[in-house]
Backbone as ProteinMPNN parsed JSONL, in Angstrom:
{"seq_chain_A": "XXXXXXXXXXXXXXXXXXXXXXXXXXXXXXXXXXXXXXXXXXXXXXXXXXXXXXXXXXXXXXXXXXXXXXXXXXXXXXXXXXXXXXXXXXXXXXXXXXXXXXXXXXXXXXXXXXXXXXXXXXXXXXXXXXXXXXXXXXXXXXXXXXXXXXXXXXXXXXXXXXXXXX", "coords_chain_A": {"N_chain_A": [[11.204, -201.32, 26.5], [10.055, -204.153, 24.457], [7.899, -204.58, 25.99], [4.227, -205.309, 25.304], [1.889, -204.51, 26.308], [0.627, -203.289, 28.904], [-1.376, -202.607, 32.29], [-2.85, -201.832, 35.397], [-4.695, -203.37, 37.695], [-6.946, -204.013, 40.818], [-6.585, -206.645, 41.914], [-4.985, -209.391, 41.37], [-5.707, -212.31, 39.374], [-6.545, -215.588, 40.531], [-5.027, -214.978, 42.774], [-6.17, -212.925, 44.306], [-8.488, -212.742, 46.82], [-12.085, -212.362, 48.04], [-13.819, -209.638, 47.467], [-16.294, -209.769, 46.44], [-19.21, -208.042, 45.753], [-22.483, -206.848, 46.42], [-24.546, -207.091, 42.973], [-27.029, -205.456, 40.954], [-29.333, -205.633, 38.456], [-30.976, -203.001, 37.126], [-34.431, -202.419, 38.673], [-34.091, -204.516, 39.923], [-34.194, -205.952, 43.662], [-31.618, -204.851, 45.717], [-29.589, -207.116, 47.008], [-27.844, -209.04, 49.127], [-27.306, -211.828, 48.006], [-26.355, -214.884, 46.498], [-26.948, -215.268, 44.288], [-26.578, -212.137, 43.425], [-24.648, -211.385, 43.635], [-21.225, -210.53, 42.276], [-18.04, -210.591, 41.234], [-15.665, -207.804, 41.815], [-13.446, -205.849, 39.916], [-10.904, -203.171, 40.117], [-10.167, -201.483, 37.234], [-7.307, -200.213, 35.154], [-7.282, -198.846, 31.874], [-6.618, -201.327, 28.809], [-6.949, -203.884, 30.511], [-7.804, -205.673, 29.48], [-7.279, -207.084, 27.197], [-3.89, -207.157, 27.861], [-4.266, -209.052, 29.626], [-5.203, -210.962, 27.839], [-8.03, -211.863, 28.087], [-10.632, -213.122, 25.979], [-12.492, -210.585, 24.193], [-16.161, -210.292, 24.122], [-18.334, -208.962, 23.163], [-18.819, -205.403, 22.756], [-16.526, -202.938, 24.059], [-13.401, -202.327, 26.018], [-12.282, -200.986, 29.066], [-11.685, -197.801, 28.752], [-9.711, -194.628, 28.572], [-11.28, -192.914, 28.014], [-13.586, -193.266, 30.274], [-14.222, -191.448, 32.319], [-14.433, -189.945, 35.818], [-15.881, -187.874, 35.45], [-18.092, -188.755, 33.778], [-20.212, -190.946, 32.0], [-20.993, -193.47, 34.288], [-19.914, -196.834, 33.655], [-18.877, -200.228, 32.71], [-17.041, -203.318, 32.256], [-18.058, -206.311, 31.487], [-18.861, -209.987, 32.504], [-19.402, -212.582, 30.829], [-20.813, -214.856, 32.109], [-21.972, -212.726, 33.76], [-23.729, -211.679, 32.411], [-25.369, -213.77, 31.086], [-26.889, -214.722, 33.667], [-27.979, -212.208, 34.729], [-29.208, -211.221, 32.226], [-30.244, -213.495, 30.295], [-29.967, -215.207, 26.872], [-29.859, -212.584, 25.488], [-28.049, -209.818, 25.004], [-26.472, -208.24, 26.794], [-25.187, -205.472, 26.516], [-25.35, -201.962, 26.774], [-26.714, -202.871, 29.03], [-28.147, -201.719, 32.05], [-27.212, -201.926, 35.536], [-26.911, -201.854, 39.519], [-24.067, -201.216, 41.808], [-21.781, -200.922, 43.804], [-22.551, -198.852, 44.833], [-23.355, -197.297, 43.071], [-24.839, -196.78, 39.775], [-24.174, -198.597, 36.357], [-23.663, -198.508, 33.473], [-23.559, -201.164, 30.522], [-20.946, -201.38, 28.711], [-19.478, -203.292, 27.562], [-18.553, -206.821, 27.354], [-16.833, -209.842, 28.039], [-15.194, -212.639, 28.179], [-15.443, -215.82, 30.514], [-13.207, -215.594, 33.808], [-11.231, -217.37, 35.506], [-10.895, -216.85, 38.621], [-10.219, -217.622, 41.353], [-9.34, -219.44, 41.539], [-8.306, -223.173, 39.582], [-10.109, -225.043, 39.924], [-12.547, -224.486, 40.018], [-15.463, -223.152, 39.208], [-16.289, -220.495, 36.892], [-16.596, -217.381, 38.33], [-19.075, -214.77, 38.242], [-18.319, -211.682, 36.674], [-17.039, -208.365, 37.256], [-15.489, -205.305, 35.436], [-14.336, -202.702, 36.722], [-14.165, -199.003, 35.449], [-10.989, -197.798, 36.992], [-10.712, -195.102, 37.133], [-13.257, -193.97, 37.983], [-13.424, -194.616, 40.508], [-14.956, -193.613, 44.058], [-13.791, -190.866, 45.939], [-13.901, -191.685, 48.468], [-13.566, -194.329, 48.139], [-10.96, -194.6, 47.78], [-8.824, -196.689, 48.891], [-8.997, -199.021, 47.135], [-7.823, -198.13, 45.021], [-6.488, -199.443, 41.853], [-3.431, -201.468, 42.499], [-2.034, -203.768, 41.388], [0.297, -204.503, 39.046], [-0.088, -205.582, 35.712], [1.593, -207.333, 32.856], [1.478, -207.748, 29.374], [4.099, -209.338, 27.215], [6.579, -210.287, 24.98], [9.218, -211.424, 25.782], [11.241, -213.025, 28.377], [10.118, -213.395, 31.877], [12.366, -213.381, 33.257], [14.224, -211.71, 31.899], [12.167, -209.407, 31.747], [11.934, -208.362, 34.408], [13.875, -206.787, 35.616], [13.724, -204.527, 33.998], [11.304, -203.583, 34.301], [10.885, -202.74, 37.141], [12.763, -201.183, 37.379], [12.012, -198.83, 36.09], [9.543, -198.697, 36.981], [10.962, -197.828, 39.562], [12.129, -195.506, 38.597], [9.695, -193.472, 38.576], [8.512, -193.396, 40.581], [10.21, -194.175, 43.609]], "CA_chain_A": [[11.373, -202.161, 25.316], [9.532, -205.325, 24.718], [6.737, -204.339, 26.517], [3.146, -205.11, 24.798], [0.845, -203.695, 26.836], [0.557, -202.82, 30.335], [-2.269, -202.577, 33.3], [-3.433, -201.895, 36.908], [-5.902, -204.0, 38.626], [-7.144, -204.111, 42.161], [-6.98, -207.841, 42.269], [-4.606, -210.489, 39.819], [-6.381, -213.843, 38.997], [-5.807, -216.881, 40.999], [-4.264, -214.607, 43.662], [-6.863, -212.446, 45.482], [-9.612, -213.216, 47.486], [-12.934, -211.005, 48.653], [-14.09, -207.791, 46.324], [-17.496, -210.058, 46.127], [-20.285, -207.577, 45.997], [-23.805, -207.359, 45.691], [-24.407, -205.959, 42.067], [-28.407, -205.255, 40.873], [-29.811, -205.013, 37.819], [-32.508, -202.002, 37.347], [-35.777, -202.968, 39.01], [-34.271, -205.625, 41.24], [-33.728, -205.249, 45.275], [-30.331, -205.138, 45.88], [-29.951, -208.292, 48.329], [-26.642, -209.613, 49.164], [-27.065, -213.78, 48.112], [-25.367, -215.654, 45.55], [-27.708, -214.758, 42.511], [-27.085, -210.938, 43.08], [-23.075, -211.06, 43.88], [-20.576, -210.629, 41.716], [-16.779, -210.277, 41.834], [-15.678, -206.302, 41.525], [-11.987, -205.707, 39.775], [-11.248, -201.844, 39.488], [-8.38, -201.423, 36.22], [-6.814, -199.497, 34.038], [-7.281, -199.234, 30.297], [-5.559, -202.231, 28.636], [-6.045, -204.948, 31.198], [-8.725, -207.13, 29.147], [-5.823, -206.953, 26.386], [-3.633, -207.389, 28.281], [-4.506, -210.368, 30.056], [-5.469, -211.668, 26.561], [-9.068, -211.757, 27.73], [-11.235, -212.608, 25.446], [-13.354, -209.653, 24.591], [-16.532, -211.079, 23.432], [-19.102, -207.833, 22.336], [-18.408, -204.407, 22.957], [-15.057, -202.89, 24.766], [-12.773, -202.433, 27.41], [-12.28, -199.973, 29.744], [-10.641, -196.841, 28.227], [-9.06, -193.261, 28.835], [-12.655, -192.066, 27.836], [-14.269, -193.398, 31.488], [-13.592, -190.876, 33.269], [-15.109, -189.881, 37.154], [-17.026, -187.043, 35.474], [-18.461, -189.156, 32.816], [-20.895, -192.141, 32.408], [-20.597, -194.791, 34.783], [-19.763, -197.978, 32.434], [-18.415, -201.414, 33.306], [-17.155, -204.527, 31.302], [-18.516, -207.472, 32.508], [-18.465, -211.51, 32.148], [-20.439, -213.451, 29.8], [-21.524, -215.291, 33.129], [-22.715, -211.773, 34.642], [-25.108, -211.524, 31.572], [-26.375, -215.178, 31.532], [-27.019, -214.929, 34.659], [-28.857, -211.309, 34.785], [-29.969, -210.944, 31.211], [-30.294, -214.677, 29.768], [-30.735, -214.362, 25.76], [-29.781, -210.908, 25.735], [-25.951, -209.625, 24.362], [-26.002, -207.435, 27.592], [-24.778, -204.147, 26.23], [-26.273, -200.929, 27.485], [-27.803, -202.324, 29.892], [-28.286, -201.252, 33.834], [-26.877, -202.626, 36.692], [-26.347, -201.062, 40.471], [-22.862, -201.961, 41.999], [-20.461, -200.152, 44.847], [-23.172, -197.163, 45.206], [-23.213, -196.078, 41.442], [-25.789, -197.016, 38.388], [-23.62, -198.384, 35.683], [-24.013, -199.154, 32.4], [-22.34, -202.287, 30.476], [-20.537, -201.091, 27.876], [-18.589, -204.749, 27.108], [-18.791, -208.423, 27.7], [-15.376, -210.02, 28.039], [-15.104, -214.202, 28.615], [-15.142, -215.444, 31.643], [-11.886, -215.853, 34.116], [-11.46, -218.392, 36.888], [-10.617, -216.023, 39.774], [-10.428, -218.234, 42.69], [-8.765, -221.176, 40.971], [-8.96, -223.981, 38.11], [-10.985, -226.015, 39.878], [-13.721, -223.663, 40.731], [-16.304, -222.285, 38.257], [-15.822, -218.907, 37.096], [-17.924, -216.419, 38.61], [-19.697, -212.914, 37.695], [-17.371, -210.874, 36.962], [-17.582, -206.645, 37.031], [-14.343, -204.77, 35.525], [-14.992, -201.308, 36.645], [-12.675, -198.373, 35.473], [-10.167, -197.502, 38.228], [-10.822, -193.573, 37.097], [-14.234, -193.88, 38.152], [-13.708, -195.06, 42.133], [-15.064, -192.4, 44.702], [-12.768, -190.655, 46.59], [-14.287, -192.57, 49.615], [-13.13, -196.082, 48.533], [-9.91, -194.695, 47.492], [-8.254, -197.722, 49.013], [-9.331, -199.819, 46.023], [-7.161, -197.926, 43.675], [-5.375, -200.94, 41.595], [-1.732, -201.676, 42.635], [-0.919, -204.868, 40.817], [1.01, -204.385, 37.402], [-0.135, -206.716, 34.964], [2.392, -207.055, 31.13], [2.277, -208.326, 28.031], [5.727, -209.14, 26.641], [7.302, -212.09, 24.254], [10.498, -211.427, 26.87], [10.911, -213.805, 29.543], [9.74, -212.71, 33.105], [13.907, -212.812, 33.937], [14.981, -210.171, 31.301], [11.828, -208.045, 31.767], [11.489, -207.746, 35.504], [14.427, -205.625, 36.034], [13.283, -203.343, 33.278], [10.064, -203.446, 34.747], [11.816, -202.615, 38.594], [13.646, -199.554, 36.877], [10.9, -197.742, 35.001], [9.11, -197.882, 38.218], [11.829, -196.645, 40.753], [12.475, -194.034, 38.029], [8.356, -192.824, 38.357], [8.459, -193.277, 42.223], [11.194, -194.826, 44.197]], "C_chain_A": [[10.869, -203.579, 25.574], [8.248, -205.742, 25.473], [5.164, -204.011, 25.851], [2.448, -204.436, 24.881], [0.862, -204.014, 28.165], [-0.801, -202.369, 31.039], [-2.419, -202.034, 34.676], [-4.506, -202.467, 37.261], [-6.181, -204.545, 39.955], [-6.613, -205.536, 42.69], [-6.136, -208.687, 41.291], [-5.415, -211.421, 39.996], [-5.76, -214.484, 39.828], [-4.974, -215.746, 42.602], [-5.174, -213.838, 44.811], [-8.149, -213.167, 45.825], [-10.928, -212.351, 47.485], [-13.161, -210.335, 47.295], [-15.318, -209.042, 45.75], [-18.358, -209.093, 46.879], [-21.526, -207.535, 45.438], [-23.689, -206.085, 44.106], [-26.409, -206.257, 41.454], [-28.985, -205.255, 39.67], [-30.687, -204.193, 37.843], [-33.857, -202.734, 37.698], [-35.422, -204.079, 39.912], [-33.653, -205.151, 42.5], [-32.08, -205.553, 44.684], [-29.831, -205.955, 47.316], [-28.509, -208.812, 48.092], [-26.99, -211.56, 48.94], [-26.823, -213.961, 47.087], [-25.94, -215.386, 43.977], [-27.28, -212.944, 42.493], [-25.528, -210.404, 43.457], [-22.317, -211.073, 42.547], [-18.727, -210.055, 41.721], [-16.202, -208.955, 40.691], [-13.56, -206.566, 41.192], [-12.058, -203.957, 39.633], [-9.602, -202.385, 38.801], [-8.411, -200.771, 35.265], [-7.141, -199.778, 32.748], [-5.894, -199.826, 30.066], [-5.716, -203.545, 29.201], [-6.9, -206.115, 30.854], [-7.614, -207.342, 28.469], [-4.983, -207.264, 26.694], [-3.439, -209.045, 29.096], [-4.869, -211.481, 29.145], [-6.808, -212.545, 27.153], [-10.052, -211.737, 26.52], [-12.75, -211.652, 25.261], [-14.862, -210.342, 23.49], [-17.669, -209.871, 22.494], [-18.645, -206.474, 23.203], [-16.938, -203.622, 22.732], [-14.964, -202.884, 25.345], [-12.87, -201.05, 27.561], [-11.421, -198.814, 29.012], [-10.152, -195.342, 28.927], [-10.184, -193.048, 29.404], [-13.397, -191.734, 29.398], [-13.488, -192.713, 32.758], [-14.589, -190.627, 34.818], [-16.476, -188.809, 36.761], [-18.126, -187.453, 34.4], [-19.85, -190.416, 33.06], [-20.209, -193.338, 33.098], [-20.489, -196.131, 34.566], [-18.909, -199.633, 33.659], [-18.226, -202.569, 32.135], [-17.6, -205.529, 32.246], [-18.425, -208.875, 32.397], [-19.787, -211.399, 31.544], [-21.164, -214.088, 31.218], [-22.446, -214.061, 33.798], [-24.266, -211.891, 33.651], [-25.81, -212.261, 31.529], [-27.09, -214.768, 32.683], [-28.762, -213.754, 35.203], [-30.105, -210.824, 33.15], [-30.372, -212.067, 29.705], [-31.039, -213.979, 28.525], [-30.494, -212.937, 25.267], [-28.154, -210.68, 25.351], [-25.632, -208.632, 25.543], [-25.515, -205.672, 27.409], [-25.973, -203.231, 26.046], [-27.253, -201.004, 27.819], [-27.37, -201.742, 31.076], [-27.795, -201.848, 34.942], [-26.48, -201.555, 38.034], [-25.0, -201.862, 41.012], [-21.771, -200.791, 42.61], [-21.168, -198.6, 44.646], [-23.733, -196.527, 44.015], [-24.394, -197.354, 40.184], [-24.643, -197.251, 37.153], [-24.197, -199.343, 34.052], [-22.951, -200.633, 31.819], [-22.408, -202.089, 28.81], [-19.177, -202.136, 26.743], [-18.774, -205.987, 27.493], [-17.397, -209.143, 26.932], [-16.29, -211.855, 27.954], [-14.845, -213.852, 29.915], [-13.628, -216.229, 32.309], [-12.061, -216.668, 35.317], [-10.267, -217.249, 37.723], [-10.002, -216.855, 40.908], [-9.867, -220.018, 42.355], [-8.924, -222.063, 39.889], [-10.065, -224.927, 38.684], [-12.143, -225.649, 40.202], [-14.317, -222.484, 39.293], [-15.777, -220.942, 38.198], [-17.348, -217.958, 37.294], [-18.04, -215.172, 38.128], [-18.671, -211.764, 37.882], [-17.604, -209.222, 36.484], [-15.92, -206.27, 36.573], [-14.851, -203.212, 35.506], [-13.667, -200.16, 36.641], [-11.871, -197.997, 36.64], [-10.356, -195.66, 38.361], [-12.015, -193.042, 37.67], [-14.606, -194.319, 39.973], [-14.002, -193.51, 42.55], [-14.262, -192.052, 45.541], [-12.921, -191.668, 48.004], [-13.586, -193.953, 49.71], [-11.829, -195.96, 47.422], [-8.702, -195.398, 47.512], [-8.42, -198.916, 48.155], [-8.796, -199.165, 44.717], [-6.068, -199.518, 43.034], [-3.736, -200.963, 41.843], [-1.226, -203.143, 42.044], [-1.012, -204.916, 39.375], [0.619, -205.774, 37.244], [0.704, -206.453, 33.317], [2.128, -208.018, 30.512], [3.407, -208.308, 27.572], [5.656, -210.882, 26.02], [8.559, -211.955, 25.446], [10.215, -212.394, 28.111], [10.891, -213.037, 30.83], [11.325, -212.321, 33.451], [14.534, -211.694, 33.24], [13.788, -209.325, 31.239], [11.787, -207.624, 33.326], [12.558, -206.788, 35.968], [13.986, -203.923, 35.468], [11.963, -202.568, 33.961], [10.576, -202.654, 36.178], [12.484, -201.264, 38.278], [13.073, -198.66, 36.519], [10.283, -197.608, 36.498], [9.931, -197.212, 39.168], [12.193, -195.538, 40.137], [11.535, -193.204, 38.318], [8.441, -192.803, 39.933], [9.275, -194.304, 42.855], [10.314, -195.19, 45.361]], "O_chain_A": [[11.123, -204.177, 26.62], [7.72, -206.851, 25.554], [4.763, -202.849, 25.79], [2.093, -203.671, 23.984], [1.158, -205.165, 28.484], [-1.473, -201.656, 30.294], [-1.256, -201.682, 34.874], [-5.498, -201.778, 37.024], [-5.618, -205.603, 40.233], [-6.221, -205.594, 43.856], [-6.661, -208.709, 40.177], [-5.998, -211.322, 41.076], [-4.577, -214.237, 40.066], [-4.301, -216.429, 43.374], [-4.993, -214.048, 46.01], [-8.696, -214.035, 45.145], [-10.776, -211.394, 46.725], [-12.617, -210.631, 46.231], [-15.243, -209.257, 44.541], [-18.442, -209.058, 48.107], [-21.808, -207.981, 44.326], [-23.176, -204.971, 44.004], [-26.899, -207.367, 41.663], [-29.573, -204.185, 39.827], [-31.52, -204.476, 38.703], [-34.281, -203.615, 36.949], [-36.286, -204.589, 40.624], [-32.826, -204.241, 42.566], [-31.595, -206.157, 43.727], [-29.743, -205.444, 48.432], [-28.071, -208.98, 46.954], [-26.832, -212.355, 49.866], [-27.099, -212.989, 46.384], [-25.375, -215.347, 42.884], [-27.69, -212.37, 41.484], [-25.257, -209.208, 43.554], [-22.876, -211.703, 41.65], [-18.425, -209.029, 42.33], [-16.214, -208.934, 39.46], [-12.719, -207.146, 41.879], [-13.053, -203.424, 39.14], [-8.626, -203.025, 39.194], [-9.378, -200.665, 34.51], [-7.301, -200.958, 32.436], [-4.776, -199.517, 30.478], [-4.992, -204.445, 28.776], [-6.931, -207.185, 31.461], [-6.74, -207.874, 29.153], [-4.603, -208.065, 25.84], [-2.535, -209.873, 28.99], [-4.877, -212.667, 29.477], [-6.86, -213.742, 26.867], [-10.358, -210.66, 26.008], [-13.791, -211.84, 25.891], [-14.675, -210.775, 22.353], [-17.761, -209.966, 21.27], [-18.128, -206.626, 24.31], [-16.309, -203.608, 21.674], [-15.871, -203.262, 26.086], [-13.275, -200.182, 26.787], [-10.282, -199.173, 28.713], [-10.464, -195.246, 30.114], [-10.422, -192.961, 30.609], [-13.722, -190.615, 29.795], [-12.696, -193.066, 33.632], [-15.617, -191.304, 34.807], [-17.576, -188.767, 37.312], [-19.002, -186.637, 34.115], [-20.329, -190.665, 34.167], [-19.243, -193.993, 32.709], [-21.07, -196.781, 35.435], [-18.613, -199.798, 34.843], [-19.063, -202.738, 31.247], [-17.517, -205.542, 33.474], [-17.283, -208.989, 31.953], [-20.756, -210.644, 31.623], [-22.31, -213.657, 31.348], [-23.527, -214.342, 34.315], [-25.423, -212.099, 34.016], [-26.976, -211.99, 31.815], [-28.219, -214.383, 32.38], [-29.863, -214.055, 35.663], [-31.239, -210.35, 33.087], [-30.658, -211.717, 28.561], [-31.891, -213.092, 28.487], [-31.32, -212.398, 24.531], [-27.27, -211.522, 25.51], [-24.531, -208.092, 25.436], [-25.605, -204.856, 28.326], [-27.061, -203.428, 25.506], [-28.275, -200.345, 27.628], [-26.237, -201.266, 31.137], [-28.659, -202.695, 35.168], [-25.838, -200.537, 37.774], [-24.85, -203.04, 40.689], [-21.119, -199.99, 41.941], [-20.594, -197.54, 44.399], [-24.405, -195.497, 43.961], [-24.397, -198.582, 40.106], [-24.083, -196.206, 36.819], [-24.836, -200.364, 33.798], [-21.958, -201.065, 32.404], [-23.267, -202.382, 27.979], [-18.441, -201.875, 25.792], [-19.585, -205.919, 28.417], [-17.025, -209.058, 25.762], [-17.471, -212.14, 27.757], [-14.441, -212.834, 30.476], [-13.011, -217.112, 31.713], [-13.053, -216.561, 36.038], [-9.109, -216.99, 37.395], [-8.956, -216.336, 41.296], [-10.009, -221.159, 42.794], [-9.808, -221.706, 39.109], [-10.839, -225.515, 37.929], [-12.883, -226.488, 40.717], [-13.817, -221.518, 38.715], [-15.087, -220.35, 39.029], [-18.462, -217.875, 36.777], [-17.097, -214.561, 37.624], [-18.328, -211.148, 38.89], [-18.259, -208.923, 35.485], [-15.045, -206.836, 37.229], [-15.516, -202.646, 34.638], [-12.644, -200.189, 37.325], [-12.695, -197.899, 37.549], [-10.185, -195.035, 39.408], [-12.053, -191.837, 37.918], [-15.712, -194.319, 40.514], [-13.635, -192.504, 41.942], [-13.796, -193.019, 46.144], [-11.961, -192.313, 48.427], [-13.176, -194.561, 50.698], [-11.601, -196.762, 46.517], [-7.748, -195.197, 46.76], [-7.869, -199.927, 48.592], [-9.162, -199.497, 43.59], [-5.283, -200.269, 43.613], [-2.994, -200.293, 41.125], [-0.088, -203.554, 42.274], [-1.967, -205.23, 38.664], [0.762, -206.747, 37.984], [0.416, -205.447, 32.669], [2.429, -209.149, 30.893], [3.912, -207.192, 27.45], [5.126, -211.953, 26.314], [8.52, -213.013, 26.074], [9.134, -212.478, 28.694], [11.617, -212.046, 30.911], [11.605, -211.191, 33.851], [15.243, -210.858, 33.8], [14.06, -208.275, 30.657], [11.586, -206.422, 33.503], [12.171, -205.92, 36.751], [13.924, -202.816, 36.002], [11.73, -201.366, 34.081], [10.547, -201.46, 35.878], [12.628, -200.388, 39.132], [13.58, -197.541, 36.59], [10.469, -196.586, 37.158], [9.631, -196.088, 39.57], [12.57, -194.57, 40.796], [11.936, -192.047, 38.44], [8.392, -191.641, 40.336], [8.945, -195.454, 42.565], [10.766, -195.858, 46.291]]}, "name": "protein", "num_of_chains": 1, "seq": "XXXXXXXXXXXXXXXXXXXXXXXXXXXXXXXXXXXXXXXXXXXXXXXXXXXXXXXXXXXXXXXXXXXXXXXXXXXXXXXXXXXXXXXXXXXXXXXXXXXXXXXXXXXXXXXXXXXXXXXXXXXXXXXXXXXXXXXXXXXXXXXXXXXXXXXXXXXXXXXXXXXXXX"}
């Protein structure tokens, strides 16, 4: 009860570090330096929404993206400047953690790494879609929407999970 909407993502804002990788568009090398990086979240459907992201063309990640499906990605308004200046970004190409994906959204962008630090290229790639290989990048940090204050939902929150796995 009281609960808007709900998430998983590898990484919260302002809190993690790292998960900068190189990402490619079609036709370019794939070279690890600062024009060709971008910072990788894997998450659940919900967590642009959620985070009250704004979504700026397309959508978010959904059910739909599944492992046996097309390989999709939302991405920052900075990723697209950056790779497709001029351009609204949607369906195009990009390589990124082994896989060809398309970009099936363009969110705003989020300061990751702090307020006082530009926001960089950002990839949200579904969490249904990791390879079993880099199964250690499944998302573990709950993100909520709620009007409730953090003190009357976190028990609720604390209970629903020890009910699903103690």
């Amino acid at each position: 009860p009281g609960v808007e909407s709900a998430a998983y993502t590898t990484c919260l804002p302002m809190v993690c570090g790292g998960m900068i990788w190189p990402a490619s568009p079609d036709g370019d090398p794939q070279i690890r330096d600062a024009r060709n990086t971008a910072s990788v979240r894997f998450v659940t459907p919900g967590f642009v929404a959620t985070l009250g992201i704004p979504l700026l063309r397309g959508r978010e990640v959904t059910e739909a993206d599944r492992r046996d499906g097309q390989d999709v990605a939302v991405v920052s308004a900075s990723f697209v400047d950056r790779h497709w200046p001029g351009e609204d970004g949607l369906g195009k190409r990009f390589s990124v953690v082994g896989r060809n994906r398309m970009v099936v959204g363009v969110v705003a962008d989020v300061r990751v790494r702090g307020l006082e630090r530009t926001a960089e290229p950002q990839l949200y790639l579904p969490a249904a879609q990791i390879d079993s290989a880099m199964s250690y990048y499944w998302p573990q940090d709950l993100v909520v929407r709620s009007a409730l204050s953090p003190e009357a939902l976190l028990p609720q929150v604390e209970r629903t999970i020890a009910a699903i796995d103690r």
